[in-house]
N, C-alpha and C positions, 0 to 999 in steps of 0.2 A: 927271496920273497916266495917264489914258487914252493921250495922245501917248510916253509913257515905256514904256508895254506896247505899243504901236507899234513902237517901235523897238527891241524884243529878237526881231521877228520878222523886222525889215528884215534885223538878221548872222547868215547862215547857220549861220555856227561856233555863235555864242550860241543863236540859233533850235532845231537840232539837239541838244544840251545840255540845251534845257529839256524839248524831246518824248521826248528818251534819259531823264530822270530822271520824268519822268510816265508815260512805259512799266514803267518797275523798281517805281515805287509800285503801279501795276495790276497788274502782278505778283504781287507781296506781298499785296494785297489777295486777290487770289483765295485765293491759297496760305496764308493767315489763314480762309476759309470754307469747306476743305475737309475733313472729320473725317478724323481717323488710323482706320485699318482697323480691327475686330476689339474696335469700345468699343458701349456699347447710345448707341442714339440717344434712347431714349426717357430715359434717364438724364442725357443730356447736357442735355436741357429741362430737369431739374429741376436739376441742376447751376446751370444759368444764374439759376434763382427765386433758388437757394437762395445764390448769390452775393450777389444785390443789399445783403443785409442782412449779408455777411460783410467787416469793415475788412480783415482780410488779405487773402482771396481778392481782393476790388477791387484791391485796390497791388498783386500780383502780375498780375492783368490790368490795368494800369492801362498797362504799356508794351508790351503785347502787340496793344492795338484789341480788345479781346473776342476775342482767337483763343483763349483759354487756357479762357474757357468753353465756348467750343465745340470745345477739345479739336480745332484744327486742326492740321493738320499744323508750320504755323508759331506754336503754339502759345506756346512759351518764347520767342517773338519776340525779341529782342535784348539783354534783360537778363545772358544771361549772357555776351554779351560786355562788355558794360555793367561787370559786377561782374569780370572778367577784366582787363580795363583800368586799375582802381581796384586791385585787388591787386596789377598790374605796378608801378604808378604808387608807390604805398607800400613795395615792397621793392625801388625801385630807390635807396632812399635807405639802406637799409642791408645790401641786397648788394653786395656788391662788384663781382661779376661784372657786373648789371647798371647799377650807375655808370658801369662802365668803357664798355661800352655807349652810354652813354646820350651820351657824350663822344669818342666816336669818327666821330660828323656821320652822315651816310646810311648807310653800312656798318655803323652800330651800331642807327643805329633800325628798317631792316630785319629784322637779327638780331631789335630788341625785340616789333617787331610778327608776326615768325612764332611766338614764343615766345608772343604771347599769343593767337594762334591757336589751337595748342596744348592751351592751357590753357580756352580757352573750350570745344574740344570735350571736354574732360574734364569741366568743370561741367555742361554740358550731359545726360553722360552720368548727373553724378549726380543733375541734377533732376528726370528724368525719371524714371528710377528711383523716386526720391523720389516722385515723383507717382502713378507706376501702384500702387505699395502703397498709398499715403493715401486715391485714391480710389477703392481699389476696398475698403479696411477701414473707410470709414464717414466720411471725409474727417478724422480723425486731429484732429476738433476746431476746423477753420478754420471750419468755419459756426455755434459754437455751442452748447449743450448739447440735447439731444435731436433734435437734426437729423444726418442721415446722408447718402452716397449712396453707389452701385457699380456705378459705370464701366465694369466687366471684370466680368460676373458670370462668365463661362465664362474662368476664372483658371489657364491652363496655362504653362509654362516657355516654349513657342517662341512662343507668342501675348506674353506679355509682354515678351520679346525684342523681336518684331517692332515693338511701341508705339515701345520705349526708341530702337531705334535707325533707326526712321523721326524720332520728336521730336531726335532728334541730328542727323540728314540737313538735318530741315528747319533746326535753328537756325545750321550753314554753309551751308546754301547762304544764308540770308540774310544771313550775315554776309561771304559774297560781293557779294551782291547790293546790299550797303552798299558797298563798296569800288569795283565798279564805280559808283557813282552819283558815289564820290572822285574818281574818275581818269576817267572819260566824259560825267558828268553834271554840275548845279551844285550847288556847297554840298557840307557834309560828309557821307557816306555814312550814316554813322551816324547823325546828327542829323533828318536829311532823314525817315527812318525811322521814327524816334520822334515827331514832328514830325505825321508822317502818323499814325499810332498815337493819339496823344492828342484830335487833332484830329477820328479818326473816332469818339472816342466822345462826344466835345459832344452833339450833338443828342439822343442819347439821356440824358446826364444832366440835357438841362435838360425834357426832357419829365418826367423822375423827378420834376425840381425843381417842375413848374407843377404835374403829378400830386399832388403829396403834400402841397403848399404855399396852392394858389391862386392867382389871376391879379397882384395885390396885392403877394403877396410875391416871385413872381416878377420882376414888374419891380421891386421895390428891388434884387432880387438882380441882376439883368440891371445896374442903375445903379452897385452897388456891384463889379461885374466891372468896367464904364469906367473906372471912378475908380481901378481896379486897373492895368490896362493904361494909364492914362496915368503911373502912378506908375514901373511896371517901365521902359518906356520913358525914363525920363527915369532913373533910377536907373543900369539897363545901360548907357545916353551916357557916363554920369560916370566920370569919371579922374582922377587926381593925376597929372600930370608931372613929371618928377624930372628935373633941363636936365645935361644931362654934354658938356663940351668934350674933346676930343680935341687933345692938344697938338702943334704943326708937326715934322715932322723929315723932314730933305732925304735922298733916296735917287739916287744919283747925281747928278745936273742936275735932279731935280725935287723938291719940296717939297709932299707931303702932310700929312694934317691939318689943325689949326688951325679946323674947324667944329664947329659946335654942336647938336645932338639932343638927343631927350630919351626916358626911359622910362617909359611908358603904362604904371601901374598902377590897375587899374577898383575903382571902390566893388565893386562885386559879382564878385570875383575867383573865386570858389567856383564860382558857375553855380548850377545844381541839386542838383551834388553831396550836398552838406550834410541836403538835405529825405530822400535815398534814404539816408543813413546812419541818420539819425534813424528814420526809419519802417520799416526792417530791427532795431534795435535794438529798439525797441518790439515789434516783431512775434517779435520771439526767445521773451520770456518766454509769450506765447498759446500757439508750440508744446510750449515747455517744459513748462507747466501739464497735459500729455496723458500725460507720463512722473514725474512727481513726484507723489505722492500724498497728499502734504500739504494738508489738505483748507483750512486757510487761505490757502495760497498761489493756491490753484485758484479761492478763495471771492474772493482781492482783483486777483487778473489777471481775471478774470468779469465782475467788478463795475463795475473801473476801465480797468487796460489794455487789455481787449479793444472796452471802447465810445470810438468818437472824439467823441463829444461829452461824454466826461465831463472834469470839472473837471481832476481827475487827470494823466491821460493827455496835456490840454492841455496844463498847464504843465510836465510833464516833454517833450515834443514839444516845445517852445519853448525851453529848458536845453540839449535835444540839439542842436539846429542850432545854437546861439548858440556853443558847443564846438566841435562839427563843424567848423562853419565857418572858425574860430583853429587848428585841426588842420590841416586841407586846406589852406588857402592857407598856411603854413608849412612842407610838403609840397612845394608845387606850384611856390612861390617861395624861395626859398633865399638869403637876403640874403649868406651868405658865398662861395658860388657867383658871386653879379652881382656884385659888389664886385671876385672876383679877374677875374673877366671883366674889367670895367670898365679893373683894372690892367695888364693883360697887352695890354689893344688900346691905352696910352697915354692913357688917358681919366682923367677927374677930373670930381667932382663940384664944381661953386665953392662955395669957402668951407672945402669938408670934405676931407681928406688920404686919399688914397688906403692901403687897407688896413683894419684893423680900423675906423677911426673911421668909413669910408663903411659897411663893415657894418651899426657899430652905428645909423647912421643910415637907411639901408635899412628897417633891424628895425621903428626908433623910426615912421617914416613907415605902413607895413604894417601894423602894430599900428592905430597912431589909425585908417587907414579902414576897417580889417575891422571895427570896431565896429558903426558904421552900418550898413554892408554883411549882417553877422549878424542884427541887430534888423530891417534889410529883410527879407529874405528867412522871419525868422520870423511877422513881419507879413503876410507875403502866402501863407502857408502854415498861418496859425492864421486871419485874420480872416473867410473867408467859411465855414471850419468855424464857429467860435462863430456866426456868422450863422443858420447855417442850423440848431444845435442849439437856439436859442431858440426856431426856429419848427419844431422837433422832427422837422426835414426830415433822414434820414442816409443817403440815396440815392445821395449824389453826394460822398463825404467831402475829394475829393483836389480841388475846382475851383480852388482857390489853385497847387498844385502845377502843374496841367493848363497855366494860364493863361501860367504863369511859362517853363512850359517851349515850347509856343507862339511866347510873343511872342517869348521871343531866338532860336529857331531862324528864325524869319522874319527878324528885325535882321541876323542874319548873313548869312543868305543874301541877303538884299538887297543888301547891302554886295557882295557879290561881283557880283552883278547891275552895279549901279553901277559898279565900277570895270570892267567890262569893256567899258559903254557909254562912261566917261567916256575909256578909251584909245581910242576910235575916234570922239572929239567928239561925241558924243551927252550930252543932257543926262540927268541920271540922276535915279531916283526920290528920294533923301536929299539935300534942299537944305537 
């Protein structure tokens, strides 16, 4: 290991790359601990208390690194590109315009990716928005019942402007600052991002964890993280190969074709996806309980949905992603899309006849791993919750999410790591 981080310092190119994306992290961090102008400081302290013990507010800081309690400037950190991306992704499947897009190779995915520019500074604009009311009218319910707070006591039109559209400023320029880390840095901009974000907030959850818990059950909890991480690790590896030939045909004097490949589809095709739909859906009805007055609904989202350790709340969380999950990868892969792909470049699957039957074959394969893959992913998203509800610890409610999203940002980036030693003979860290 140590010889393998040796030699990403030996190629200048790769060396370069990794100090360019450690500088964009430093960046961001800073620009994550610097408050938006014009908010009370002293509010923002209680904000941060009054967080700990809120399951929404946590998930909403959960991909920011704590910028969102402290109300930095890069506050909305990257989620709304995050949820921009996901609604390109979903109505590129039944708009048209952006199918056409999506099928037209670089020129189209350009078009797609400005568009979701676009639209990220547009949620941006309304979360904020969103935000500067919520917190300055008593936090509109995310912390709880009797618990308040006010952000903007001194509540004027150009002051509240200036919040909205500094938190706008910052969530592009970070979402530049992602892009350049694409194209100058290693690894995905995005990812890198969030990557850095979850990571900075470990040590403070597991101080929550030893705080609230004991020495005792901190380390089962610490053993039952390993046992975690070697499972996602081994989980993200996995893949179904699906072997497709490509049948010979002569083009003047030369004769192409006639080799063999295959299509890499992973137990865990979803990613993470699945756990942020889930936990958005759940979190729907907490704000909803603020405008309906219906004192039983208010009495059983209180009771249930709003606490993550309760029975409730689990097992519908664990229904969501198992859903989620048969959604999005359905979504994301398109059996009658690869199928005609498959057909148009001359390829065949052995055994199965190109056209509908490779389809329904496609389908049939997709279906049987998303299974596992679903039940993964809820497993590692519910079991250090119920963990840590037994021992009445709810400091820290998303460490399954936290972990998940972690390990494969580093699997990947590794992988790229790796191939770019192993194109210049260097042995590389994934043997």
């Amino acid at each position: 290991m140590l010889s393998s981080l040796k030699n990403i310092f030996k190629i200048p190119e790769l060396r370069n790359k990794v100090l360019f994306t450690l500088m964009v992290i430093t960046i961001y961090q800073l620009g994550a601990n610097v408050p938006v102008p014009g908010i009370s400081l002293a509010q923002v302290k209680h904000l941060e208390q009054l967080a700990k013990t809120s399951g929404v507010f946590s998930y909403l800081d959960l991909f920011s690194g704590g910028a969102l309690t402290r109300f930095a400037v890069f506050g909305l950190g990257i989620m709304p590109y995050i949820t921009s991306s996901i609604i390109i992704q979903l109505l590129t499947t039944v708009v048209p315009k952006l199918e056409q897009w999506r099928d037209q190779g670089p020129v189209g995915e350009r078009r797609i990716t400005q568009t979701t520019r676009y639209l990220t500074v547009a949620l941006a604009l309304v979360q904020s928005t969103g935000l500067a009311f919520v917190l300055h009218g008593g936090g509109g319910g995310l912390f709880g019942p009797g618990q308040s707070v006010d952000l903007i006591p001194k509540f004027t039109v150009p002051r509240v402007l200036f919040i909205v559209l500094t938190l706008t400023a910052g969530t592009a320029f970070v979402m530049w600052l992602g892009e350049l880390i694409t194209q100058r840095g290693i690894g995905n901009g995005m990812s890198i991002l969030i990557f850095a974000n979850v990571v900075a907030g470990m040590p403070a959850g597991g101080i929550a964890i030893f705080a609230g818990a004991g020495a005792l059950t901190f380390s089962l909890i610490v053993a039952l993280v390993l046992v975690l991480l070697v499972a996602i690790v081994f989980v993200e590896q996995g893949q179904r190969r699906i072997q497709v030939t490509f049948a010979k045909r002569v083009v003047g004097r030369r004769m192409f074709g006639g080799q063999s490949t295959y299509i890499p589809l992973k137990v865990n095709q979803a990613g993470v996806i699945p756990i942020i739909f889930a936990s958005s859906v759940l979190y729907f009805p907490v704000l909803l309980s603020n405008i309906i007055p219906w004192r039983g609904f208010r009495s059983f989202v209180s009771n249930h949905l709003a606490q993550s350790s309760s029975f409730v709340y689990i097992a519908i969380y664990g229904v969501l992603i198992v859903l989620f999950t048969y959604f999005y990868v359905t979504v994301q892969f398109d059996p009658r899309q690869q199928a005609d792909i498959i057909r148009k470049q001359g390829g065949f699957i052995p055994g199965i006849r190109p056209g509908p039957p490779t389809e329904r074959y496609l389908a049939g394969i997709l279906n049987r791993i998303t299974l596992p893959g679903s039940l993964f992913l809820a497993l590692v998203a519910l079991a250090p919750s119920i963990v840590l509800s037994l021992f009445n610890v709810n400091n820290y409610p998303f460490l399954g999410t936290t972990i998940l999203i972690a390990v494969g940002v580093a699997l990947e980036t590794m992988k790229q790591i790796d191939s770019q030693l192993m194109m210049r003979n260097y042995e590389g860290f994934l043997r």
